[in-house]
TISE-842479 format. One record per residue: residue number from 1; x negated, y negated, z negated of N, C-alpha, C, CB in turn. Coordinates in Angstrom, 3 decimals, padded with zeros to 6 digits. Glycine has a CB too. Layout:
# residues N
zami: NUM; neast: X; nnorth: Y; nup: Z; caeast: X; canorth: Y; caup: Z; ceast: X; cnorth: Y; cup: Z; cbeast: X; cbnorth: Y; cbup: Z
...
This chain:
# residues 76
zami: 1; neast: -004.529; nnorth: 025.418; nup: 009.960; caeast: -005.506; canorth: 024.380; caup: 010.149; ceast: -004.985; cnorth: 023.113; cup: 009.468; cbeast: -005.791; cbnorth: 024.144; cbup: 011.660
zami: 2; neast: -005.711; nnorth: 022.449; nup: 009.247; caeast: -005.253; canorth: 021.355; caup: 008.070; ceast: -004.873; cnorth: 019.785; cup: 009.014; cbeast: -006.879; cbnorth: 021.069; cbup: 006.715
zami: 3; neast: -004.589; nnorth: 019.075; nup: 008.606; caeast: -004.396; canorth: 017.844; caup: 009.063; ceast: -005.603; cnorth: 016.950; cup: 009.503; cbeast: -003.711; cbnorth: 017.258; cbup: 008.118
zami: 4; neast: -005.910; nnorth: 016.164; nup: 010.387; caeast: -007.158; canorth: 015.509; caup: 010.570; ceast: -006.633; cnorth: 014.071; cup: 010.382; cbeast: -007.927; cbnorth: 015.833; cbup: 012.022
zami: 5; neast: -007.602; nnorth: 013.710; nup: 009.630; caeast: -007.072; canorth: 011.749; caup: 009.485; ceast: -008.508; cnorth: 011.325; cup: 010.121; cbeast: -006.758; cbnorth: 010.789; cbup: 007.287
zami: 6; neast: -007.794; nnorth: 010.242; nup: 011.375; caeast: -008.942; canorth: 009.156; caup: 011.833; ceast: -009.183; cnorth: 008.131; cup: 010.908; cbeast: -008.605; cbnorth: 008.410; cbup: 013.127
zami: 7; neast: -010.177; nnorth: 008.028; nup: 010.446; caeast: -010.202; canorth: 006.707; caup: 009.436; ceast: -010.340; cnorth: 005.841; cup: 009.669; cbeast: -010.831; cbnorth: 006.509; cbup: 008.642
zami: 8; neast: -011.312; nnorth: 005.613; nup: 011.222; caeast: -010.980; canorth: 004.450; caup: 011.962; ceast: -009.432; cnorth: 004.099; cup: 012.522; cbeast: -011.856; cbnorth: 004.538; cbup: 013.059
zami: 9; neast: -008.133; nnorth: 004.545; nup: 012.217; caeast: -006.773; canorth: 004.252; caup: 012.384; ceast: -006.587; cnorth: 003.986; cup: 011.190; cbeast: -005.871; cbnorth: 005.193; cbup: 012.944
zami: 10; neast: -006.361; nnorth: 004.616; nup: 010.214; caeast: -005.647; canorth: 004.829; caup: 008.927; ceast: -006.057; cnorth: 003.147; cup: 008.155; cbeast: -006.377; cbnorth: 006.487; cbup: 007.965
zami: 11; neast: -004.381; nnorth: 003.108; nup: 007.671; caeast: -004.444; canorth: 001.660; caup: 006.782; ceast: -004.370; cnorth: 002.378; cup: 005.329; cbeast: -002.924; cbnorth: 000.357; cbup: 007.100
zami: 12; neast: -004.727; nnorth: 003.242; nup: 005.089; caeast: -005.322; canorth: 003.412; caup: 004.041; ceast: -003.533; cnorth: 003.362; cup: 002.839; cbeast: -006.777; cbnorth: 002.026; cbup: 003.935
zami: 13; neast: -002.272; nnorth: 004.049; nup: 003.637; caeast: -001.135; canorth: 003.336; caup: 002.839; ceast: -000.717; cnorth: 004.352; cup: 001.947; cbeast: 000.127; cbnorth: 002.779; cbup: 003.715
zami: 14; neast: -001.196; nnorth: 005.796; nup: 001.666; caeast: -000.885; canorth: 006.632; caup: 000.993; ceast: 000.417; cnorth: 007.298; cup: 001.168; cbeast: -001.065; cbnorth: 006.203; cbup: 000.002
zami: 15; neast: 001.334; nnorth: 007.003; nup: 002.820; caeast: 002.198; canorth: 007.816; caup: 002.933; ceast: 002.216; cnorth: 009.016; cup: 003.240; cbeast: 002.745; cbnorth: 007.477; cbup: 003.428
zami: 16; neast: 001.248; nnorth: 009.616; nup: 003.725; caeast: 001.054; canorth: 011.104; caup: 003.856; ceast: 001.175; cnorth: 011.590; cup: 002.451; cbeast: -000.378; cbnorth: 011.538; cbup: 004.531
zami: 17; neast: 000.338; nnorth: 011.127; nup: 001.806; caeast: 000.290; canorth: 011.788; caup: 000.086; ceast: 001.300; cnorth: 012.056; cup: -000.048; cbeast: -000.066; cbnorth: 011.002; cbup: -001.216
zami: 18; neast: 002.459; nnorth: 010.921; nup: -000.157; caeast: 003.175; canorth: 011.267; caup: -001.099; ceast: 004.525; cnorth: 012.213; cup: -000.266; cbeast: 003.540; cbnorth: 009.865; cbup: -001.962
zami: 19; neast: 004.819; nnorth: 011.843; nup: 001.218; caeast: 005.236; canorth: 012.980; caup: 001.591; ceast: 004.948; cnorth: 014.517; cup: 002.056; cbeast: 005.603; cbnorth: 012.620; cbup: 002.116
zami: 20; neast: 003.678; nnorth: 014.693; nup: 001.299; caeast: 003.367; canorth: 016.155; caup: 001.480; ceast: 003.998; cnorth: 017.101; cup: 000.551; cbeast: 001.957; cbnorth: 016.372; cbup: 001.375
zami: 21; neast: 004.685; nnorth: 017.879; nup: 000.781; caeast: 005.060; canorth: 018.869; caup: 000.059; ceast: 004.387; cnorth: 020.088; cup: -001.125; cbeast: 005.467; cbnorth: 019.315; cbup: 000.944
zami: 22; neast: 003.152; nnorth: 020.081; nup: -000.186; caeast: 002.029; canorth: 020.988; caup: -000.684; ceast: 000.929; cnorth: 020.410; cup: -001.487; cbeast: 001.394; cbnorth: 021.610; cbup: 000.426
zami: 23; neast: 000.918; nnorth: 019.445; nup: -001.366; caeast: -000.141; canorth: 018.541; caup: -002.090; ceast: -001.161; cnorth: 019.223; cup: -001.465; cbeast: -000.233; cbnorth: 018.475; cbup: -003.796
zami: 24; neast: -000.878; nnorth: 019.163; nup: -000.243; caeast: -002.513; canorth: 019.022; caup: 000.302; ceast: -003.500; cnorth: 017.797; cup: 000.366; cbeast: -002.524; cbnorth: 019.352; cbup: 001.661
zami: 25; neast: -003.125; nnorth: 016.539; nup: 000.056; caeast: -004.071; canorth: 015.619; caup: 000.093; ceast: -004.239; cnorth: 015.273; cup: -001.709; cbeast: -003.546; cbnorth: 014.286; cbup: 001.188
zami: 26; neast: -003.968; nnorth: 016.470; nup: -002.655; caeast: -003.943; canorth: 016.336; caup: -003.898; ceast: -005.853; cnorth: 015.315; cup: -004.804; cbeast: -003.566; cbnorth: 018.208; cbup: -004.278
zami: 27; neast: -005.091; nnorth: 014.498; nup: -005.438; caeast: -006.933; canorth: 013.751; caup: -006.098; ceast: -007.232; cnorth: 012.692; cup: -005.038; cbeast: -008.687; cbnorth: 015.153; cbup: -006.039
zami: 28; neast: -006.255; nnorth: 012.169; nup: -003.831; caeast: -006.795; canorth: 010.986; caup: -003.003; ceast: -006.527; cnorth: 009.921; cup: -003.903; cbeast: -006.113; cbnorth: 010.736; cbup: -001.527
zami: 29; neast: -007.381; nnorth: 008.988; nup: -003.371; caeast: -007.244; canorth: 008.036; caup: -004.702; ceast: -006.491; cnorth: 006.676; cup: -003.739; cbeast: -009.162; cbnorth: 007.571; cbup: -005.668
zami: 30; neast: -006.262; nnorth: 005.933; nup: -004.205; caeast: -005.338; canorth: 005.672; caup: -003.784; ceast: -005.818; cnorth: 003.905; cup: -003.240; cbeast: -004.204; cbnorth: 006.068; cbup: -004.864
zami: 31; neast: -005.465; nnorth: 003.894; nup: -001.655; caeast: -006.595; canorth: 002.560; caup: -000.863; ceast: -007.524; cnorth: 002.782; cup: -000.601; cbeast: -007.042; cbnorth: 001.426; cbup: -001.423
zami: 32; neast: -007.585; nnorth: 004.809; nup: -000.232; caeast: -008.925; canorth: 005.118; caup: 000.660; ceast: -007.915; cnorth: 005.600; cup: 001.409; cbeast: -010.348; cbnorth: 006.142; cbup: 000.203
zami: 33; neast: -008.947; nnorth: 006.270; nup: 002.532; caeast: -008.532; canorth: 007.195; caup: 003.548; ceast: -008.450; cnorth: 008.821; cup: 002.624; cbeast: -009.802; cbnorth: 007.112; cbup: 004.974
zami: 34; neast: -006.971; nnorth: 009.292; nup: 003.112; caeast: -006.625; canorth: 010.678; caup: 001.759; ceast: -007.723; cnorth: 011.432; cup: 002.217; cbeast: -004.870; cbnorth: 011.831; cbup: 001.782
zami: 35; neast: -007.877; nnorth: 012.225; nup: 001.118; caeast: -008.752; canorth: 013.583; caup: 001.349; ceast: -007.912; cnorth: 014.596; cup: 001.176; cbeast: -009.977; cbnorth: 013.832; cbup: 000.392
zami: 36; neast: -008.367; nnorth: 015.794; nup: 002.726; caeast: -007.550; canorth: 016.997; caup: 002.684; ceast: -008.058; cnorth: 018.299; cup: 001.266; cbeast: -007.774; cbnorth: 017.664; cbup: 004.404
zami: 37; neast: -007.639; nnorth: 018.052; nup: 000.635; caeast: -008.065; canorth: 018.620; caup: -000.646; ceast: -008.161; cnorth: 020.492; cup: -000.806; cbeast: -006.911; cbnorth: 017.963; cbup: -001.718
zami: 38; neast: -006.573; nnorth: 020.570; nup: -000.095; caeast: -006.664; canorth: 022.096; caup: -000.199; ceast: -006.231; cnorth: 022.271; cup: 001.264; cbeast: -005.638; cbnorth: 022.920; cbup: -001.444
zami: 39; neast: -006.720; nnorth: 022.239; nup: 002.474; caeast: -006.630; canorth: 022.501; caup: 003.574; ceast: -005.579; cnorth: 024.038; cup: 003.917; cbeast: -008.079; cbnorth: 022.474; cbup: 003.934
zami: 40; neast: -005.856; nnorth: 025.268; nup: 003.330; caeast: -005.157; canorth: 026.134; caup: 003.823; ceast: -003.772; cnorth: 026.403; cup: 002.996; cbeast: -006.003; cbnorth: 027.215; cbup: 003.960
zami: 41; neast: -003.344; nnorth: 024.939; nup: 002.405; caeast: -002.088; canorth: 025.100; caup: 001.421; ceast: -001.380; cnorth: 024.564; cup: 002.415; cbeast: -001.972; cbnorth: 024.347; cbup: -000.134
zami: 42; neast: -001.350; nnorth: 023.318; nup: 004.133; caeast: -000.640; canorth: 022.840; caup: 004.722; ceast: 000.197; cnorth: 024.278; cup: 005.302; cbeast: -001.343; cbnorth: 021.839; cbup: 005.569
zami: 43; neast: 001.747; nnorth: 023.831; nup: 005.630; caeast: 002.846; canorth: 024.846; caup: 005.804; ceast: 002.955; cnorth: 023.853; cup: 007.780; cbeast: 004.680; cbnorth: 024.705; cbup: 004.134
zami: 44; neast: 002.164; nnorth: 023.135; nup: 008.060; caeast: 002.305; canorth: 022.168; caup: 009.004; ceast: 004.155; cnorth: 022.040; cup: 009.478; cbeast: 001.188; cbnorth: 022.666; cbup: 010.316
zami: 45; neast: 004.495; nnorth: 021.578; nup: 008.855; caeast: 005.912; canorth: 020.609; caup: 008.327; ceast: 005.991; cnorth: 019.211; cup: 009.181; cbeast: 005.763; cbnorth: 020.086; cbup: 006.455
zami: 46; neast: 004.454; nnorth: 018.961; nup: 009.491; caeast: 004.495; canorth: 017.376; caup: 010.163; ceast: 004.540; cnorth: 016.284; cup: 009.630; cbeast: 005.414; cbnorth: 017.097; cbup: 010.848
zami: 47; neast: 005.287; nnorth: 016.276; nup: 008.048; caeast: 005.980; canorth: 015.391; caup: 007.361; ceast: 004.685; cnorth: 013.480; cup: 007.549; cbeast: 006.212; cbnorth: 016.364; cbup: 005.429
zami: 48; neast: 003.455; nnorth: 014.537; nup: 007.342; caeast: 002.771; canorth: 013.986; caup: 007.506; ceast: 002.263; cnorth: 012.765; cup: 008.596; cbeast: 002.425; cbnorth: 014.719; cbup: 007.335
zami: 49; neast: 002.448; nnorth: 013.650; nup: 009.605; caeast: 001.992; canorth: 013.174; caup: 011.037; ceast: 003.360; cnorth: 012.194; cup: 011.327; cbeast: 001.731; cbnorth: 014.652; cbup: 012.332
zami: 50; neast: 004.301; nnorth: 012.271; nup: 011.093; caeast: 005.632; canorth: 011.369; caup: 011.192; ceast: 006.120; cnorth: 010.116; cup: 010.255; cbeast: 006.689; cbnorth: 012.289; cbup: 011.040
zami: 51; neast: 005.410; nnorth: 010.310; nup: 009.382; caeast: 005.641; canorth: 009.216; caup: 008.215; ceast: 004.359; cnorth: 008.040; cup: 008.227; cbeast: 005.659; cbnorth: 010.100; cbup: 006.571
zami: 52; neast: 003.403; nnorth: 008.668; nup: 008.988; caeast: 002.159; canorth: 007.607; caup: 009.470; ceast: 001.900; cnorth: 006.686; cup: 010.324; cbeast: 001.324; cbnorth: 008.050; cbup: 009.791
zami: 53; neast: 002.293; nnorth: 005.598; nup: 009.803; caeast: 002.508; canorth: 004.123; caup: 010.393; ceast: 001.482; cnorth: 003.676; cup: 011.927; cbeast: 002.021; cbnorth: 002.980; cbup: 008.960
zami: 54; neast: 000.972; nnorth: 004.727; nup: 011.520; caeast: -000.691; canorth: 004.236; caup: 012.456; ceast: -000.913; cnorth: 005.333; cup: 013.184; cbeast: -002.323; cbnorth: 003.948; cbup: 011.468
zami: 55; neast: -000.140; nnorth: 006.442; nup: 013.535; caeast: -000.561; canorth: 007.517; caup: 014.267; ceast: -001.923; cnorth: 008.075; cup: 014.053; cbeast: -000.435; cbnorth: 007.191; cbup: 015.515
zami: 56; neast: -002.414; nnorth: 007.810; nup: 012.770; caeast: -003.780; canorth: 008.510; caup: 012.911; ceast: -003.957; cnorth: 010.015; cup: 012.015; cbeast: -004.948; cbnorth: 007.365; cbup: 012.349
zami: 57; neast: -003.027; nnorth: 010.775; nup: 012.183; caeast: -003.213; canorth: 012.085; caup: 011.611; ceast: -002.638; cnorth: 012.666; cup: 012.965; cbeast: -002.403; cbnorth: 012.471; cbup: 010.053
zami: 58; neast: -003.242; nnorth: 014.166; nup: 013.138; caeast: -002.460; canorth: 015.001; caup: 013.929; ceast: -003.227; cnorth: 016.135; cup: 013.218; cbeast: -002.469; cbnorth: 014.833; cbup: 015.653
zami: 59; neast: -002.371; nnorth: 017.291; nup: 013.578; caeast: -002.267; canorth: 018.541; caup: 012.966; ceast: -003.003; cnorth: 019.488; cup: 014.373; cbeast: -000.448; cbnorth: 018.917; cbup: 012.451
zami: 60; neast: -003.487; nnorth: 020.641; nup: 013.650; caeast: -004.144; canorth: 021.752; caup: 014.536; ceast: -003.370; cnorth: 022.677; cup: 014.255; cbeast: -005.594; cbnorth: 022.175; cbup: 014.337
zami: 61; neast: -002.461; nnorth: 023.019; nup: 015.080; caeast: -001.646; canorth: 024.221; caup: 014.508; ceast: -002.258; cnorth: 025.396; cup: 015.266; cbeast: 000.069; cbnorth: 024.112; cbup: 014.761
zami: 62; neast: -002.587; nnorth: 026.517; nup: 014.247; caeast: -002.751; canorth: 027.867; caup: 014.227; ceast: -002.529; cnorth: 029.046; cup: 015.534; cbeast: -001.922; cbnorth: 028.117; cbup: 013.222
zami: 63; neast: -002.968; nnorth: 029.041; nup: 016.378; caeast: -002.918; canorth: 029.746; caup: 016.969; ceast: -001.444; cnorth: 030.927; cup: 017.051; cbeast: -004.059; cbnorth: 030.014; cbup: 016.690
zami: 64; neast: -001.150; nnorth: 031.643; nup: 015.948; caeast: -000.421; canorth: 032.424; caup: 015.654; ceast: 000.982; cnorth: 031.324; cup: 015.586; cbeast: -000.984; cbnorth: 033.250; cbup: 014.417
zami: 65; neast: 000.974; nnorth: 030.462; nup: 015.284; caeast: 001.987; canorth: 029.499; caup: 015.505; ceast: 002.426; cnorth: 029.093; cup: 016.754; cbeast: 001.678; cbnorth: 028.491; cbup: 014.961
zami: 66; neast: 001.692; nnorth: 028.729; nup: 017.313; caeast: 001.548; canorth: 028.586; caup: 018.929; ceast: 002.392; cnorth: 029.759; cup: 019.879; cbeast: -000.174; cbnorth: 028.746; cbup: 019.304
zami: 67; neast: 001.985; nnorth: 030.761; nup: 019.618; caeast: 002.699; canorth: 031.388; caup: 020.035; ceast: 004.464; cnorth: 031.832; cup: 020.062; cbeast: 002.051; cbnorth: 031.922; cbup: 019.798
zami: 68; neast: 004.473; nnorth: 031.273; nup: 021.714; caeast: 006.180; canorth: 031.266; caup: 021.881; ceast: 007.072; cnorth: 033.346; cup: 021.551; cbeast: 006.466; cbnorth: 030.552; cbup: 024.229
zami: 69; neast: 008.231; nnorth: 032.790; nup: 021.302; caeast: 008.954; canorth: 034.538; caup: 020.968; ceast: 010.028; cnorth: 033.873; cup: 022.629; cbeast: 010.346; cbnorth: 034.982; cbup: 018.507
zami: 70; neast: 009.492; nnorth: 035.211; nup: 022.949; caeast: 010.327; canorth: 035.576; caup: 024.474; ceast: 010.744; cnorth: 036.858; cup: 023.993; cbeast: 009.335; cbnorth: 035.694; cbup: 026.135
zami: 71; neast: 012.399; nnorth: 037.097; nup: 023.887; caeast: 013.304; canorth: 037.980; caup: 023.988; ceast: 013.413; cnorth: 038.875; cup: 025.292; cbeast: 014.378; cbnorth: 037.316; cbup: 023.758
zami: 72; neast: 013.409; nnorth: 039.993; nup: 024.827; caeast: 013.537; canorth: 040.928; caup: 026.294; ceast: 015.058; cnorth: 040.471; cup: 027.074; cbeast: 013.603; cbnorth: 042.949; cbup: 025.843
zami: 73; neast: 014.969; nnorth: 040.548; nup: 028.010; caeast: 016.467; canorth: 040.688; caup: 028.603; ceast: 017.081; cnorth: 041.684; cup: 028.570; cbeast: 016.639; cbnorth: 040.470; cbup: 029.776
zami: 74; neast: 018.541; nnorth: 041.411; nup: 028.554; caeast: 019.455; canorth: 042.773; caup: 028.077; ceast: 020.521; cnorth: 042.686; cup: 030.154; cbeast: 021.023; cbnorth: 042.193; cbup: 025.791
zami: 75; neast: 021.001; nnorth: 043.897; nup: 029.748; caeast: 021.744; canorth: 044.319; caup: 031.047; ceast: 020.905; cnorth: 045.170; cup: 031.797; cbeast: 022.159; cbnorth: 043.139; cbup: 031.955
zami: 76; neast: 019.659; nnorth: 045.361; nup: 032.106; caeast: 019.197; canorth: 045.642; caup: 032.841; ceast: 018.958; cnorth: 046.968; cup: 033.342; cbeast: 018.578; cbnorth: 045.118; cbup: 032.670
């Protein structure tokens, strides 16, 4: 799931852009609110959501992500 930007938060500073790895906000122009360009290229890394001055991105992580790994117990 891709990143969501509030645009009513966002100062418009282009740090998500440039710390995305994936260029998922690839073609934002630059002193708008980014556009998620290629949505299923995010690796959700966060880089995004942490480098944003204004807290206005958060991530939808994937279901299949979500899911915790519980190890069987041994000895038993």
């Amino acid at each position: 799931m891709p990143p969501v930007i509030d645009p009513d938060l966002c100062s418009r500073c282009g740090q998500c852009v440039d710390i995305c790895s994936e260029d998922v906000f690839f073609g934002s122009d630059e002193g708008e609110v980014p556009t998620v360009t290629y949505p299923l290229e995010c690796i959700h890394f966060s880089g995004c959501v942490y480098e944003c001055p204004d807290e206005a991105i958060t991530l939808r992580i994937p279901l299949p992500m979500l899911l915790v790994y519980r190890p069987t117990s041994t000895g038993q």
